[in-house]
C-alpha positions as YAML, in Angstrom:
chain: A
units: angstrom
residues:
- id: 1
  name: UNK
  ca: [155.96, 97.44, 92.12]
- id: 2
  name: UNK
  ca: [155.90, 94.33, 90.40]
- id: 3
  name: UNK
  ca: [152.77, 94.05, 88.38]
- id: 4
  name: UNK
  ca: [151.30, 90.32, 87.96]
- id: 5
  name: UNK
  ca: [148.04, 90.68, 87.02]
- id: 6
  name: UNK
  ca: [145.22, 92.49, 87.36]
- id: 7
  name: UNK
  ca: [144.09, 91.53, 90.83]
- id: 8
  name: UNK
  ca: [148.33, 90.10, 91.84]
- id: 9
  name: UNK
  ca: [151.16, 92.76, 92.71]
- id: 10
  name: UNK
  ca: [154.01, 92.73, 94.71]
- id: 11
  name: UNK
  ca: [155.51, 96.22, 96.28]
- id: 12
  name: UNK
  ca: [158.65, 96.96, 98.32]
- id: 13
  name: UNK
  ca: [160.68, 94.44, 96.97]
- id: 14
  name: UNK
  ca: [164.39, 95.97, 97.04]
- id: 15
  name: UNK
  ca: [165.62, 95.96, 93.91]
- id: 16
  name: UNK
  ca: [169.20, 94.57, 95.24]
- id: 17
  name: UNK
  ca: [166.52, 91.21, 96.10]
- id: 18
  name: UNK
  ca: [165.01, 90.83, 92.79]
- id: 19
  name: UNK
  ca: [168.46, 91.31, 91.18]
- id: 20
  name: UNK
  ca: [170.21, 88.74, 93.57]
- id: 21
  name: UNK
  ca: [172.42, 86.76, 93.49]
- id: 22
  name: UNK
  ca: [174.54, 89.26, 90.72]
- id: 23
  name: UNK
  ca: [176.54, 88.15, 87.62]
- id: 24
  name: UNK
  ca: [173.68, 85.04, 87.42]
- id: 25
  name: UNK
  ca: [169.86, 84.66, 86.64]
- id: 26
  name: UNK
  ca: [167.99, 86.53, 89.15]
- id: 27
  name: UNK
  ca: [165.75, 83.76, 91.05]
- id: 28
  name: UNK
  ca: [162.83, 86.86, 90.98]
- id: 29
  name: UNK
  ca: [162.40, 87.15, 87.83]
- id: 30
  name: UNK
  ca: [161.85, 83.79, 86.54]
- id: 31
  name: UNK
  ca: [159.82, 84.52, 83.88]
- id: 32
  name: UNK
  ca: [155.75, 83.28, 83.63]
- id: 33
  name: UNK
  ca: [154.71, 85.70, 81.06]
- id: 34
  name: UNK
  ca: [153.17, 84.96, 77.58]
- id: 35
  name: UNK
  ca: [154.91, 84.76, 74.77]
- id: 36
  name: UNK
  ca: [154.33, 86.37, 71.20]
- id: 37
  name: UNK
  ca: [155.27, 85.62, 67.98]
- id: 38
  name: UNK
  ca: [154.17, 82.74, 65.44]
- id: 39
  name: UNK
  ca: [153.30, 80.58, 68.06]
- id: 40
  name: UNK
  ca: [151.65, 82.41, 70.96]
- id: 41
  name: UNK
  ca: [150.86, 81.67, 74.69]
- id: 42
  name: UNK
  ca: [149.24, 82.83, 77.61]
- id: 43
  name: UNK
  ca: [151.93, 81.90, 79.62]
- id: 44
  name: UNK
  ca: [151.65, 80.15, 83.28]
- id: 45
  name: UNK
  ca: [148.60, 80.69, 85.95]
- id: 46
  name: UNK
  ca: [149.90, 81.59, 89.30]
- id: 47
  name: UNK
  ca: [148.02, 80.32, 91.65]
- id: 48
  name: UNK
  ca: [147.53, 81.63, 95.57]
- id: 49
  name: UNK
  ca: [150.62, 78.86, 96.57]
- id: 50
  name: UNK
  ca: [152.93, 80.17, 93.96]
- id: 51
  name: UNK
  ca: [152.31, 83.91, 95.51]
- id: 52
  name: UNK
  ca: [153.00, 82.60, 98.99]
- id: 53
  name: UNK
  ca: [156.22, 80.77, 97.76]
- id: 54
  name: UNK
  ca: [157.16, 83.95, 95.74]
- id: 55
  name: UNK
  ca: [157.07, 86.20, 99.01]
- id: 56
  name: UNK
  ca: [158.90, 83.57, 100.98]
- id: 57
  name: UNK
  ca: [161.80, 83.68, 98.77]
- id: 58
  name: UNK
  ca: [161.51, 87.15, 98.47]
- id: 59
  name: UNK
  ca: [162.08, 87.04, 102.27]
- id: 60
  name: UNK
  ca: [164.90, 84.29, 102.16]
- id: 61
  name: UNK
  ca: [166.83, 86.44, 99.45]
- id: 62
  name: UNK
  ca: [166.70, 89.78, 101.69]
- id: 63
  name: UNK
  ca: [167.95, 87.55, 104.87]
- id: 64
  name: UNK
  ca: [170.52, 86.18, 102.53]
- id: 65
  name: UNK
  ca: [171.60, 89.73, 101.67]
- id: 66
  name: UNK
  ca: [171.67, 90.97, 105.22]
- id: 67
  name: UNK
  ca: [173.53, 88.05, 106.66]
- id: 68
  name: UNK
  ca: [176.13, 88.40, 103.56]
- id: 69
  name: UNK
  ca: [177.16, 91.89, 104.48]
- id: 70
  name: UNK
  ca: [177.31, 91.71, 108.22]
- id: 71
  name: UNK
  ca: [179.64, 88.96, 107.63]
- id: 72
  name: UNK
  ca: [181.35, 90.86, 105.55]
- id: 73
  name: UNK
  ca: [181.84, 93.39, 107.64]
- id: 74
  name: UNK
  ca: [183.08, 91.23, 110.45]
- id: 75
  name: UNK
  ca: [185.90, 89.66, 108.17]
- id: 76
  name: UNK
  ca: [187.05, 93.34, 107.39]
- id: 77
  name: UNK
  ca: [186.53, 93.82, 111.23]
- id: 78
  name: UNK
  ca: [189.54, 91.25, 111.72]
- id: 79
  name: UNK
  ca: [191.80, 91.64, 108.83]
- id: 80
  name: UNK
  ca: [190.23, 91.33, 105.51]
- id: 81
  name: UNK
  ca: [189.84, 87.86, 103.54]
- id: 82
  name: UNK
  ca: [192.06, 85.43, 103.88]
- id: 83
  name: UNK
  ca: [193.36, 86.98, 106.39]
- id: 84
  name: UNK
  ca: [190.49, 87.19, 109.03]
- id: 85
  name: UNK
  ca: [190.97, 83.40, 108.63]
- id: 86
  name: UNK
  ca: [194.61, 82.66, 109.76]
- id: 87
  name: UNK
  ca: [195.11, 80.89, 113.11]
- id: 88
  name: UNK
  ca: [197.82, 82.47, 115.56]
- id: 89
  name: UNK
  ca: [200.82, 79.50, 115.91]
...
């Protein structure tokens, strides 16, 4: 679970999703938190929009993974890259 605020959570987001894409900045965890230090603040309001837009790219990111690795699977199905790829002469 992914802890906003008091009254703002989100559960069940796969952890593969909030991580995506690998090797680069994960798009769910852009961070709105506050910041410490010498010069402190209370960081960004989310408002009921950003939640919605939040879920829906929670949503896109999942599809994104699903579609990825079925298509992966179909390459390996017909030879492996490039090879799934090469037209018969």
């Amino acid at each position: 679970m992914k802890i906003i605020n008091g009254l703002h959570w989100f559960m069940d987001v796969p952890k593969a999703t909030r991580e995506f894409p690998p090797r680069r900045y994960p798009v769910c965890w852009r961070c709105r938190t506050g910041k410490g230090g010498q010069k402190p603040h209370p960081g960004r309001v989310l408002t009921d929009e950003d939640f919605l837009h939040y879920r829906r790219v929670v949503v896109a990111l999942t599809e994104t993974r699903r579609l990825m690795a079925e298509t992966d699977k179909v390459i390996e199905k017909h030879g492996g890259w490039p090879g799934a790829f090469k037209v018969a002469d």
